[in-house]
MISEVO-900613 format. One line per 8 residues: number of its first residue (from 1); their letters; for each residue z, x, y of C-alpha. Coordinates in pm, 1 decimal. Layout:
BEGIN
NUM) a) Z X Y; ...;
END
This chain:
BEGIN
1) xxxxxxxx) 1004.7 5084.0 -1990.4; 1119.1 5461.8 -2097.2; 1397.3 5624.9 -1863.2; 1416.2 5950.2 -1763.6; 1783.4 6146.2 -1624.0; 1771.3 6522.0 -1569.3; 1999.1 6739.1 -1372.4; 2098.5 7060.0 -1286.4;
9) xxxxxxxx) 2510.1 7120.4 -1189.9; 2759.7 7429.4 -1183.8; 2945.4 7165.6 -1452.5; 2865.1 7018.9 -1765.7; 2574.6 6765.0 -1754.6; 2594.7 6597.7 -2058.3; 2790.7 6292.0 -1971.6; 2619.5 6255.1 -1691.7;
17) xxxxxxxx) 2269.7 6244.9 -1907.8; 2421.5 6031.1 -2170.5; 2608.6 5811.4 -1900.7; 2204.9 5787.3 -1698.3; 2044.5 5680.0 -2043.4; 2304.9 5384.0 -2154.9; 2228.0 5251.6 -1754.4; 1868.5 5300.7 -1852.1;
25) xxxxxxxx) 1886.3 5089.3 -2161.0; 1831.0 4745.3 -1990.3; 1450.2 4899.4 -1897.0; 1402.6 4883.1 -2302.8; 1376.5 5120.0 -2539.8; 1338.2 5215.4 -2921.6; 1419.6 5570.8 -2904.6; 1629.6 5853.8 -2716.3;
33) xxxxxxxx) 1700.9 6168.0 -2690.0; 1887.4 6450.1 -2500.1; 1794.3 6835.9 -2437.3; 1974.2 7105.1 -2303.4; 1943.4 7475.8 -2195.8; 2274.0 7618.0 -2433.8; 2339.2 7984.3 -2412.6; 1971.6 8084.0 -2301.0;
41) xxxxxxxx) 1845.1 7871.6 -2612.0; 1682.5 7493.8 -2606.2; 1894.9 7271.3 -2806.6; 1833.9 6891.0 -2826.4; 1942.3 6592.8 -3037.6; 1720.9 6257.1 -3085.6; 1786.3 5914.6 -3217.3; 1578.8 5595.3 -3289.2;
49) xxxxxxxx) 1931.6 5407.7 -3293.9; 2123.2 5320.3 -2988.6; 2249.2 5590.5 -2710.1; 2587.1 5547.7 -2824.2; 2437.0 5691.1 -3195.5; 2319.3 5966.9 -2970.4; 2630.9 5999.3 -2798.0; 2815.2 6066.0 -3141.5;
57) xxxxxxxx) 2549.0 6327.1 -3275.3; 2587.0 6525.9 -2962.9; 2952.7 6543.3 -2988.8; 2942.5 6634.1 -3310.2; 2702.7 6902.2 -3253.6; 2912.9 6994.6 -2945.0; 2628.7 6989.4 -2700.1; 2712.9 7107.6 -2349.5;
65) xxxxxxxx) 2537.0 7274.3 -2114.4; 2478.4 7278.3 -1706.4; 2064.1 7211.1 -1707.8; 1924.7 6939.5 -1917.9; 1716.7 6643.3 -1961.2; 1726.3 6292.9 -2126.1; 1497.3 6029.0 -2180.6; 1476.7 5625.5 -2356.9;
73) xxxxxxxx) 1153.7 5565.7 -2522.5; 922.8 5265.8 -2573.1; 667.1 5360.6 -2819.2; 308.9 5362.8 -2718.6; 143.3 5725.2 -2935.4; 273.5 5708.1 -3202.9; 551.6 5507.8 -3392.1; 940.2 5424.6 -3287.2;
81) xxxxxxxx) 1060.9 5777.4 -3515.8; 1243.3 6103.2 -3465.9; 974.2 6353.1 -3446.1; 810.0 6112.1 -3172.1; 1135.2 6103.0 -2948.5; 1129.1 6256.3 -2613.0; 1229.2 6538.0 -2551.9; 996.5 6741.7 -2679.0;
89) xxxxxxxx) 999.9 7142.8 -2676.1; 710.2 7373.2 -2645.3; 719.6 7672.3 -2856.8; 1150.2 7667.0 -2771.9; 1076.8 7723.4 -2431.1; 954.3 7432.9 -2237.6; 1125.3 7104.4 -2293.6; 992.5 6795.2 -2146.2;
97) xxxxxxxx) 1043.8 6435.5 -2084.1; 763.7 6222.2 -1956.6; 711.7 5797.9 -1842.2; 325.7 5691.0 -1864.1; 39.8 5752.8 -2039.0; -228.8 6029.1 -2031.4; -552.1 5908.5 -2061.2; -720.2 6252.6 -2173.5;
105) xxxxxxxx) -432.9 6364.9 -2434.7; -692.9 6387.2 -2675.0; -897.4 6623.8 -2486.3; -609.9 6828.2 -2422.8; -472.4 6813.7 -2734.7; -833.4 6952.0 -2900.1; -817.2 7280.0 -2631.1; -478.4 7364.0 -2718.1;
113) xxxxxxxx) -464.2 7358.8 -3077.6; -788.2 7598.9 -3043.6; -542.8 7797.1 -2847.0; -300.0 7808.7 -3133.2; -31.2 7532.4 -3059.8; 100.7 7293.5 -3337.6; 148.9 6947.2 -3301.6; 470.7 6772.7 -3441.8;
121) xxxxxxxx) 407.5 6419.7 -3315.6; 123.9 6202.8 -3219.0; 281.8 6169.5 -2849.3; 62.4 6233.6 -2585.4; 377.5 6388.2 -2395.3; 395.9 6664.3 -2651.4; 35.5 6707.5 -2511.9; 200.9 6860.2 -2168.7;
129) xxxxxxxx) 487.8 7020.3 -2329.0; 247.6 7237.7 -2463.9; 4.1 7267.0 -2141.5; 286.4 7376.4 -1924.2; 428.1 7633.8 -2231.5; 40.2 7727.7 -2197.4; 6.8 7778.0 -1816.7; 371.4 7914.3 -1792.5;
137) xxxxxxxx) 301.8 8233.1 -1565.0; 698.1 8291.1 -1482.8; 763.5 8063.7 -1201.1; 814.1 7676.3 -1330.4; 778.5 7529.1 -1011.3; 389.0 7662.2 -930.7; 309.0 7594.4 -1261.9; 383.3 7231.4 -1295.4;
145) xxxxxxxx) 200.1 7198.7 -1005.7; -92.5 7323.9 -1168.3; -65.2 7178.0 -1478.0; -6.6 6827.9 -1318.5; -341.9 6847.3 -1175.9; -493.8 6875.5 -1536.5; -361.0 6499.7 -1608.8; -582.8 6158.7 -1567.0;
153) xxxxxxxx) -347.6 5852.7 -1647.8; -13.1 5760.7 -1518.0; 309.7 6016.7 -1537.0; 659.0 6087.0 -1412.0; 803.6 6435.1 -1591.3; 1085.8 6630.8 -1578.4; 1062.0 6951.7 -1736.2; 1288.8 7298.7 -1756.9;
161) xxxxxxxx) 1247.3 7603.6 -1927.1; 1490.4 7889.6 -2149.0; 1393.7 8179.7 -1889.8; 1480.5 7985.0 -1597.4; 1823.4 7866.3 -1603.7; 1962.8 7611.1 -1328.1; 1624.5 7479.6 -1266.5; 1419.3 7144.0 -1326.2;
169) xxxxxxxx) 1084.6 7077.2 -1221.3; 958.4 6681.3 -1195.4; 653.6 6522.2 -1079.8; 505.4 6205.6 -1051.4; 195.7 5989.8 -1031.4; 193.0 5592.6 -1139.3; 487.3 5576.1 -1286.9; 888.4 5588.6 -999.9;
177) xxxxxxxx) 1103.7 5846.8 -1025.5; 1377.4 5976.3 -781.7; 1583.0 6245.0 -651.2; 1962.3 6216.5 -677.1; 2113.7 6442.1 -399.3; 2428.0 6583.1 -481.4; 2665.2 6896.1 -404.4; 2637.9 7206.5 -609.9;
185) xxxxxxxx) 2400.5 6975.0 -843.6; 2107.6 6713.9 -825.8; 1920.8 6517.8 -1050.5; 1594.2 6301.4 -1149.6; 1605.8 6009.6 -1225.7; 1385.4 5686.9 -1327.2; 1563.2 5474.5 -1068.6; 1901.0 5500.0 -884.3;
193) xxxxxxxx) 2111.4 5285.4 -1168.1; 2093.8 5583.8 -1424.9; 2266.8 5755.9 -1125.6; 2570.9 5508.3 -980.5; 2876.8 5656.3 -953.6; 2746.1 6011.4 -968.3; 2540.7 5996.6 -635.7; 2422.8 5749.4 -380.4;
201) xxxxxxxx) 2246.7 5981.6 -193.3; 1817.9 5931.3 -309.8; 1513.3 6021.5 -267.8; 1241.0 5843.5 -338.7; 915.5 6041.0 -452.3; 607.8 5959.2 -359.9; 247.0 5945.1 -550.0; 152.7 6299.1 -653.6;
209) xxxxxxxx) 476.9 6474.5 -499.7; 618.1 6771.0 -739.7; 984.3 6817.9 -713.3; 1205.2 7156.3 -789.6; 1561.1 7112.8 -831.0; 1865.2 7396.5 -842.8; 2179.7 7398.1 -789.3; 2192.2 7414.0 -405.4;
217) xxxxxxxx) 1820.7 7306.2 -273.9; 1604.9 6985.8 -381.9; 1203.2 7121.7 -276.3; 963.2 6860.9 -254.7; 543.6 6929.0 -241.1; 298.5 6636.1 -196.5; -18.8 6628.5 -392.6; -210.8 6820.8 -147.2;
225) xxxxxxxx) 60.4 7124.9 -256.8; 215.2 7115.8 79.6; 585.3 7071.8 145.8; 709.4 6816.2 254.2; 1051.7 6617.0 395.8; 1159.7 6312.3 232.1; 1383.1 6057.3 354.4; 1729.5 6109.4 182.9;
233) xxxxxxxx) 1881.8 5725.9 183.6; 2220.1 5597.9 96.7; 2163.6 5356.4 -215.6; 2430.1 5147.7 -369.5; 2322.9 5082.8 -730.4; 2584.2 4807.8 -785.7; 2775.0 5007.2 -1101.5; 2966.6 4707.5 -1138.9;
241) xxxxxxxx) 2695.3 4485.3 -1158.8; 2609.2 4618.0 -1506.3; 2952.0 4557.8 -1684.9; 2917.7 4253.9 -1912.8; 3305.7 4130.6 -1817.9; 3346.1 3782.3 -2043.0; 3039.1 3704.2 -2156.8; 2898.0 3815.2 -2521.5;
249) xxxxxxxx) 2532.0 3895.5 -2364.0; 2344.0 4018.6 -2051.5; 2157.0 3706.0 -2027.4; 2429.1 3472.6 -2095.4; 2596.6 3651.1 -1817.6; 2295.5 3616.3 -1581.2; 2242.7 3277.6 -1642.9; 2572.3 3232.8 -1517.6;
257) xxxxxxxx) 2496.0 3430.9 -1194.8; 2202.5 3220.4 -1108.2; 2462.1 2969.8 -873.5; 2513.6 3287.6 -682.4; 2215.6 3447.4 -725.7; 2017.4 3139.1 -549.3; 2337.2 3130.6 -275.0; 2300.7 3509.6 -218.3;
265) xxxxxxxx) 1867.5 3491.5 -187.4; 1928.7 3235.6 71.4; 2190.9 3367.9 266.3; 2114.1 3360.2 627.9; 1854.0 3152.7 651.9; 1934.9 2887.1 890.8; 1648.2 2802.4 954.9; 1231.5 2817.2 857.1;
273) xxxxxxxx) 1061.9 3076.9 1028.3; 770.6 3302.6 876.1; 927.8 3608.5 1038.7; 1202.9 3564.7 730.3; 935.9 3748.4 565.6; 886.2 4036.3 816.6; 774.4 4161.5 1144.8; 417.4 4017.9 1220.5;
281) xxxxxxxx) 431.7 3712.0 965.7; 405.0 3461.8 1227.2; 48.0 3593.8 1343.1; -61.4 3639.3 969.9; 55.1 3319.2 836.3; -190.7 3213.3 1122.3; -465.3 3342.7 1017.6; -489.1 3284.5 656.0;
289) xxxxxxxx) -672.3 3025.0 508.2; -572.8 3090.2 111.5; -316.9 3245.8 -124.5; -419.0 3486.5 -395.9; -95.9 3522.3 -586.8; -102.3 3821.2 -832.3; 174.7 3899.9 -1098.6; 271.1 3927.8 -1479.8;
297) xxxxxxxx) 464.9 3751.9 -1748.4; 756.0 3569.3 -1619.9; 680.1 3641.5 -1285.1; 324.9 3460.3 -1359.1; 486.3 3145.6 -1389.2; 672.4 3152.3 -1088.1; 333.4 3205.6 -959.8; 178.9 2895.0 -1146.2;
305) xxxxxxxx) 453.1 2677.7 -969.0; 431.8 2813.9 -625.7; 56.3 2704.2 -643.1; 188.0 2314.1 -700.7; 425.8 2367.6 -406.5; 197.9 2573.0 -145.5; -94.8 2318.8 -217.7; 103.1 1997.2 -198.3;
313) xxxxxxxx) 313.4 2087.3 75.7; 93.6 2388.6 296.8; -253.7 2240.5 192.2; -329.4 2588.5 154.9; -575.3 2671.4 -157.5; -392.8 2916.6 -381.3; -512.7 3107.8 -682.3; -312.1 3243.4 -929.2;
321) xxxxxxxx) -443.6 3558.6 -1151.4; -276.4 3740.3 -1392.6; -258.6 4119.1 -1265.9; -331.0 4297.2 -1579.7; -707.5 4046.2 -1573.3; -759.8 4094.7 -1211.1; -882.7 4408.0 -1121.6; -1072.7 4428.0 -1445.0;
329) xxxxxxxx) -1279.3 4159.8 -1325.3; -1558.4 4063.0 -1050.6; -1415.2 3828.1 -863.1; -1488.5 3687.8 -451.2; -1274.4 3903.4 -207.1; -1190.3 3670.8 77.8; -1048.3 3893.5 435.9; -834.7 3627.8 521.8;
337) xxxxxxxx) -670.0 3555.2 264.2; -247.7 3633.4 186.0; -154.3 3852.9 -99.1; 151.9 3751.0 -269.5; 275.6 4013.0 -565.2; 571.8 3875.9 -746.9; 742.1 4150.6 -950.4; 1112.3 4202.5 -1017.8;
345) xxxxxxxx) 1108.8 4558.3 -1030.8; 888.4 4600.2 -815.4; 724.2 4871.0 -996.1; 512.0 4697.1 -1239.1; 245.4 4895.3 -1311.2; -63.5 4621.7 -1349.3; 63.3 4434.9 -1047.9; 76.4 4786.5 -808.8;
353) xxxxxxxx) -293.9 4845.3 -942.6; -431.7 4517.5 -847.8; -257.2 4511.7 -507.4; -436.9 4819.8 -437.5; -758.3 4646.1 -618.3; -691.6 4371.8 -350.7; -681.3 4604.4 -86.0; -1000.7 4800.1 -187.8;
361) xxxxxxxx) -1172.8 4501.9 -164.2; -1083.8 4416.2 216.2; -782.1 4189.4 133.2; -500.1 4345.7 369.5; -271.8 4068.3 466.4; 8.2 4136.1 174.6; 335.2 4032.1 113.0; 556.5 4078.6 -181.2;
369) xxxxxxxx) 872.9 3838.7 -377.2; 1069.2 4083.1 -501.8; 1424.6 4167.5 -598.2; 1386.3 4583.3 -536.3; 1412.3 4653.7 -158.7; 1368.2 5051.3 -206.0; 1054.7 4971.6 -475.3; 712.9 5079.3 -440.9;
377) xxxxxxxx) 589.1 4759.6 -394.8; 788.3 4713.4 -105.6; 679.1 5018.5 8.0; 296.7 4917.1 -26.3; 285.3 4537.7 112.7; 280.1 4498.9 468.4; 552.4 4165.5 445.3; 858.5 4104.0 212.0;
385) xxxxxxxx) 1098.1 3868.0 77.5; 1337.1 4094.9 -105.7; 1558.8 3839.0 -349.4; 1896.5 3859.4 -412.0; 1927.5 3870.7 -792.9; 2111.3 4141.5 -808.0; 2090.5 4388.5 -1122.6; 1949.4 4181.2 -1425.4;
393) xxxxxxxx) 1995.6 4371.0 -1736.4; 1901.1 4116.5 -1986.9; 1493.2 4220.7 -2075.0; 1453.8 3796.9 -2084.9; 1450.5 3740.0 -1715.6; 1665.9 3438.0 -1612.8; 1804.5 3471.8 -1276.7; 1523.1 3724.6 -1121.4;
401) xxxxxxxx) 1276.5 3430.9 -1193.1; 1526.3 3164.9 -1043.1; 1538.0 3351.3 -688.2; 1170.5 3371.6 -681.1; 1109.6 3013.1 -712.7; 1390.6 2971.6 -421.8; 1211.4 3256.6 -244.7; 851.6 3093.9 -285.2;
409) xxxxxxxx) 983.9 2748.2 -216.6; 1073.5 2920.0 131.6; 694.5 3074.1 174.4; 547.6 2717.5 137.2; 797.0 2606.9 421.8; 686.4 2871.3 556.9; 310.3 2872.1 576.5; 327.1 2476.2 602.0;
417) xxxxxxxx) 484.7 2533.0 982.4; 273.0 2752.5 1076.7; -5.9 2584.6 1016.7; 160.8 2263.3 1168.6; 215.4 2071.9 877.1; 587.0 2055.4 826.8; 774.3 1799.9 1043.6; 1153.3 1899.5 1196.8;
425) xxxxxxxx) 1288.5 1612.9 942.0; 1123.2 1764.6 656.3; 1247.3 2080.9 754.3; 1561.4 1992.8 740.4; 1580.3 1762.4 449.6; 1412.7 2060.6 221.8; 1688.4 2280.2 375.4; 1964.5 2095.7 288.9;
433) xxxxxxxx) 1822.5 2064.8 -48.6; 1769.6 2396.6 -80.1; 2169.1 2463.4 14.8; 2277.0 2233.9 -237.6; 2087.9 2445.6 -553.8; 2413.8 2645.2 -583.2; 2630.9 2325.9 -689.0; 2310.9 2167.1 -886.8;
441) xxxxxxxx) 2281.5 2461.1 -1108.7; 2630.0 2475.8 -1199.6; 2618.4 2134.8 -1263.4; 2344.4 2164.4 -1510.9; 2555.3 2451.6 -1669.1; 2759.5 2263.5 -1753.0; 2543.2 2105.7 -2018.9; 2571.3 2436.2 -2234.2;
449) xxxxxxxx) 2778.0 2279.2 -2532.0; 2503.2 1968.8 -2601.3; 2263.6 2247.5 -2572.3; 2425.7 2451.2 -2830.4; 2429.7 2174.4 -3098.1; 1998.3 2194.7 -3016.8; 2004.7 2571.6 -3102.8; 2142.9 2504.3 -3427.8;
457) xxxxxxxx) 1866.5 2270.5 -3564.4; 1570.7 2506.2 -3338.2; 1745.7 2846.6 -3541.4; 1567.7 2702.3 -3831.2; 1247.0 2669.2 -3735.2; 956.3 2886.2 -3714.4; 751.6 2726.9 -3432.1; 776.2 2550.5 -3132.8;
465) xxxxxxxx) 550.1 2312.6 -2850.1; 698.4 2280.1 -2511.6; 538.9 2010.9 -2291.5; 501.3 1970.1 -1879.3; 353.1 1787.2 -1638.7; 217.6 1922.3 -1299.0; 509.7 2069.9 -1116.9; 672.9 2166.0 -1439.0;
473) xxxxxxxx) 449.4 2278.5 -1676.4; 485.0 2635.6 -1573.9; 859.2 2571.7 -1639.3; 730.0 2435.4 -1998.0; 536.6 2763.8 -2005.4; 858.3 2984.6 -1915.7; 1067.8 2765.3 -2179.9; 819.3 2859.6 -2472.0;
481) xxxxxxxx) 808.0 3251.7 -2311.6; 1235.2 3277.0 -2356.6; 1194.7 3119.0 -2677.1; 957.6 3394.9 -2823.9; 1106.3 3684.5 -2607.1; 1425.9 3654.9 -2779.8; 1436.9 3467.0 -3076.4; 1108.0 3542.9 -3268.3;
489) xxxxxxxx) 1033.6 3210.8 -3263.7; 633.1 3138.9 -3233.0; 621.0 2890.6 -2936.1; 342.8 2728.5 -2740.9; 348.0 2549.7 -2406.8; 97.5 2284.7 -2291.7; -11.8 2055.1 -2008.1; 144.6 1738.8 -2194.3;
497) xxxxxxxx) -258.7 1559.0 -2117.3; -382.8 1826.3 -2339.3; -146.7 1716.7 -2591.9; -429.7 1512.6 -2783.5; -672.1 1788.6 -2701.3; -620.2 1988.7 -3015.8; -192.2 2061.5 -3032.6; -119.0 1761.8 -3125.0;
505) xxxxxxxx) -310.2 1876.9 -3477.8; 14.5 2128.2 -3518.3; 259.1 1859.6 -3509.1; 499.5 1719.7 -3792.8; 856.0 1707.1 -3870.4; 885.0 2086.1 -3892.4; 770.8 2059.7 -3545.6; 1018.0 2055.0 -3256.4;
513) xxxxxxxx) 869.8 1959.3 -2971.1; 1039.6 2032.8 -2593.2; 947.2 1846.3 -2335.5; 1011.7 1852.8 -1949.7; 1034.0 1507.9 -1797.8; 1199.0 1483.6 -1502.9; 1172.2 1089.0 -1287.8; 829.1 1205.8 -1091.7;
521) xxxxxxxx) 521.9 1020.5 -1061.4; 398.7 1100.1 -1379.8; 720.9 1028.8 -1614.7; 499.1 716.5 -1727.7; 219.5 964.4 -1833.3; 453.7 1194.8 -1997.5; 645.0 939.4 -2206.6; 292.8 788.3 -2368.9;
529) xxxxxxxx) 235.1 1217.6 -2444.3; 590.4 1125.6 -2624.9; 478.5 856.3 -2794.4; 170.4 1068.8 -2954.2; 390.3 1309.6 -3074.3; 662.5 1082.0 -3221.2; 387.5 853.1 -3399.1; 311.4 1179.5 -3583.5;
537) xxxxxxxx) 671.4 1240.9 -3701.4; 731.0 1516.5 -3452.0; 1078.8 1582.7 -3344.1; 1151.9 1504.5 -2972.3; 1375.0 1747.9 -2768.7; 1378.0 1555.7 -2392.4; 1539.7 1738.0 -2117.9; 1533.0 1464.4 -1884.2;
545) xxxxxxxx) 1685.0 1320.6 -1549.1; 2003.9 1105.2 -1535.2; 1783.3 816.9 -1405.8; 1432.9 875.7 -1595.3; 1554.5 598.9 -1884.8; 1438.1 803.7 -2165.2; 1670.9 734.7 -2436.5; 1779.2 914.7 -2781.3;
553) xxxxxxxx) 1644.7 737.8 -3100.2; 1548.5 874.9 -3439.0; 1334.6 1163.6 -3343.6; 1407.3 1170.3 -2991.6; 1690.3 1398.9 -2863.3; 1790.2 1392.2 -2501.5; 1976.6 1550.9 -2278.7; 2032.3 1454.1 -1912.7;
561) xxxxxxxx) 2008.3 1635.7 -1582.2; 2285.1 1518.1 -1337.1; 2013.7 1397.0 -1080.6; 1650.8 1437.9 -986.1; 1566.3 1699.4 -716.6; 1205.7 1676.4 -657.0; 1001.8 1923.9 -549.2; 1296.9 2137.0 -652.8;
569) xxxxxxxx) 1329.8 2045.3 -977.5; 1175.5 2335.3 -1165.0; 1445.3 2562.2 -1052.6; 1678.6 2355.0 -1213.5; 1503.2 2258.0 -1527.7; 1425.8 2635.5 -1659.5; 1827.4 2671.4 -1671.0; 1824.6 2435.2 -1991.4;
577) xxxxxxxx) 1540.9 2599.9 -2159.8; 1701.9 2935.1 -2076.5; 2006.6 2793.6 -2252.5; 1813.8 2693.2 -2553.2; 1685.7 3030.5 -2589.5; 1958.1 3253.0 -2560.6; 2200.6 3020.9 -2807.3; 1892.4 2957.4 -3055.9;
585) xxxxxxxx) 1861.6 3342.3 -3054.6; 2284.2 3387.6 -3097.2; 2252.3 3158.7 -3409.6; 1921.4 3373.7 -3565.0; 2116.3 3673.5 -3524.9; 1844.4 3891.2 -3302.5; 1921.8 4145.7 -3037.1; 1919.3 3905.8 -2722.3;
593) xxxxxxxx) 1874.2 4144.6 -2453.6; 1685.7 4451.8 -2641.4; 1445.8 4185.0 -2814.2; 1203.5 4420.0 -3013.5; 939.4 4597.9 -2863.2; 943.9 4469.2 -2506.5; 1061.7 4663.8 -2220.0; 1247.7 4482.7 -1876.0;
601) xxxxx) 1032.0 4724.1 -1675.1; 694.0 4760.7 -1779.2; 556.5 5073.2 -1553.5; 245.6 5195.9 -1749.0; -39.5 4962.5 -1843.1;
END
């Protein structure tokens, strides 16, 4: 959500901005916009198109220069239009690019128009634009540090001005941003990817730190005002992951990776041990006696279906809250229990604030699923599982959700030896099943082309039910999620007993209905849910195993899975409802992986 590249070089910066903001555009985005420091003058060029729309206007307005800034924006003050695009200038001599939200723009905003400033957009950035302009004493540096301490809400900035050439000035607080060490130049950046292939060499900022960048130094402050040394670490930001090679789509392509994905999340594990998930596990996994699982959207549902697992297989209780609900609530701390955050990015803003919620309330034994090793979130729990998803551009997540089922399978084996409950045969039967995902998945792949001939029929269609039982109604729940992230399709998912519980009042012929029925013990309870919906005239669309004897019929549509894989079997069956959504979306026409206003990284609440 929003992406920020700034730098400062004795060369030309502008394809290195413009390059930072199209590696920026899988975070989501419905505006962007470049500014420069030209010939001791701000000039800048916006666009609520595309960056390469941007990239044109600037060469036709022959923008070069060696300071500048750059920025992608998701709308949140005001609406998705030009004067609203980042960056924004400050009586033509601040210019300023900002992530977050600030809480008290509106107080701000009242003192400075009593000091005389005008207002060309309803941002709240243009709010500090105009603060900094305001406190501007001469020296950039000391008085973003001042200015900073004037904001309540969530930030990251980057910020130069006309009298002060070769310099930009960042800070942040709630919202990542990082250092990109180079020689002769440096940068700012909203994570390393805007940055691969112009430096590998990062810093990571922490909370409250204030950053000054020239030509030859990178000076760092912490909140307190006081410098400080950060690490400087050697990041590869996998450049060549984000080329889209043969595939028409991001999330095509990464539903294609998931075979390696899962194969590359598992690697090295030989064996079940808690200390796969950090120094100290062992003696934790000992002493808790529940799971509080916190985490959003997608990453929710993986949550939802490592409760089934832990609880069936651990006989560990396990709640599951949504992190945006959590810390808004009163809820029962309990010391001993385990933490889990789920987050791809690990940055997610509502998931970071109720970890630290969690925290406040005496909860310390935390561990994080997450496919970000250098993340905050990383930074903040005390154990980690760091999946193996590799870059996932697509704003639909497909194979990020896919490793953290494999990677939460592995914290029920986990927590179920160490509290004595998993036998050596189990152990290794669940490992061996776990080694053969790889071969599964591409095997259910291969079902793409019956899926296809689905999309066709769903692409007309306006809504959409997707049913589950235990184990896999969370995967029902993901199925409906694709659906709406990318195709605009209103889609529901229920517990297939609720069917009759008000649902089934939505159901006709205009109604397709999904379902998830793999062979378990309640196939015979799904297929009377079935029944319900076909004796209404619903439309059937079974995804079912090769030995479930489900068969097609007027109304009823299936297609089979190559074999049952129990407990596994959710990883597997998301793969065909992933399918469904991207080619559903291909034949509606819609922007698969910039669907409209969501963002892949959502870092402000």
């Amino acid at each position: 959500m929003c992406g920020i590249v700034a730098a400062v070089a004795q060369i030309n910066v502008t394809p290195i901005l413009l390059e930072g903001l199209k590696r920026l555009e899988y975070r989501g985005y419905d505006s962007c916009g470049v500014a420069l420091h030209i010939d001791g003058k701000l000039q800048r060029s916006r666009s609520t198109s595309r960056v390469a729309d941007l990239e044109i206007q600037v060469e036709k307005a022959s923008l070069s220069g060696f300071t500048g800034i750059a920025h992608t924006r998701w709308a949140t003050h005001g609406a998705p239009a030009t004067h609203n695009a980042h960056p924004h200038f400050s009586r033509d001599r601040i210019a300023l690019v900002h992530n977050g939200i600030i809480e008290n723009h509106d107080e701000l905003r009242a003192e400075l128009q009593a000091a005389g400033y005008h207002f060309e957009s309803q941002t709240d950035t243009e709010v500090i634009a105009h603060l900094v302009d305001h406190m501007y004493s001469g020296d950039l540096f000391a008085t973003v540090q001042q200015a900073v301490k004037r904001l309540t809400g969530a930030y990251a900035i980057a910020v130069f001005c006309v009298d002060e050439p070769h310099r930009v000035v960042a800070a942040r607080q709630g919202s990542p941003l990082i250092v990109g060490v180079g020689k002769g130049q440096n940068f700012v950046a909203s994570d390393a990817m805007a940055l691969a292939g112009t430096t590998d060499q990062i810093i990571y900022l922490e909370e409250g730190d204030v950053v000054d960048l020239q030509l030859q130094r990178v000076w760092i402050v912490d909140a307190a005002g006081k410098a400080v040394e950060r690490e400087v670490k050697t990041v590869l930001a996998y450049s060549s992951a984000v080329e889209l090679g043969p595939y028409q789509h991001y999330m095509q392509k990464e539903i294609f990776e998931q075979p390696r994905a899962i194969a590359d999340t598992l690697e090295g594990v030989t064996g079940i041990m808690p200390e796969l998930f950090g120094d100290g596990a062992f003696n934790v996994f000992k002493q808790i006696d529940s799971v509080l699982i916190l985490a959003c959207g997608t990453s929710y549902y993986a949550g939802l279906t490592a409760k089934y697992w832990i609880e069936s297989v651990a006989k560990i209780p396990v709640n599951v809250e949504i992190a945006s609900e959590y810390r808004y609530r009163d809820s029962v701390p309990n010391p001993n229990s385990l933490v889990v955050t789920i987050t791809q990015s690990g940055e997610t803003a509502d998931t970071l604030a109720a970890l630290k919620h969690a925290r406040s309330l005496g909860m310390l034994h935390t561990l994080t699923i997450c496919n970000v090793a250098t993340s905050a979130m990383v930074r903040e729990c005390a154990l980690a599982y760091i999946t193996r998803a590799g870059v996932e551009v697509g704003v639909a997540s497909t194979k990020a959700f896919t490793t953290q089922l494999a990677a939460l399978f592995l914290l029920t084996l986990a927590l179920a030896q160490s509290k004595g409950r998993l036998s050596e045969e189990e152990e290794t039967a669940h490992l061996k099943a776990m080694r053969h995902l790889p071969a599964a998945l591409q095997s259910v792949l291969a079902l793409e082309p019956h899926i296809v001939a689905w999309a066709e029929a769903f692409a007309r269609k306006e809504n959409a039910l997707f049913l589950g039982r235990g184990i896999h109604y969370p995967i029902a729940l993901e199925g409906a999620l694709k659906l709406k992230e990318i195709t605009y399709i209103h889609a529901e998912a229920y517990a297939a007993g609720e069917l009759k519980h008000g649902p089934l009042a939505l159901v006709t012929e205009e109604m397709p209905v999904v379902t998830v029925a793999p062979n378990d013990t309640l196939i015979e309870k799904l297929k009377s849910n079935m029944q319900e919906v076909r004796a209404r005239g619903g439309q059937l669309y079974v995804f079912a195993d090769a030995d479930s004897h489900i068969k097609s019929s007027d109304g009823v549509h299936v297609i089979r899975l190559p074999e049952n894989y129990g407990l596994l079997s959710p990883i597997l069956h998301v793969v065909p409802l992933q399918l469904l959504a991207y080619h559903t979306a291909l034949a509606r026409g819609t922007d698969v992986d910039k669907p409209r206003n969501l963002a892949k990284s959502v870092t402000v609440e």
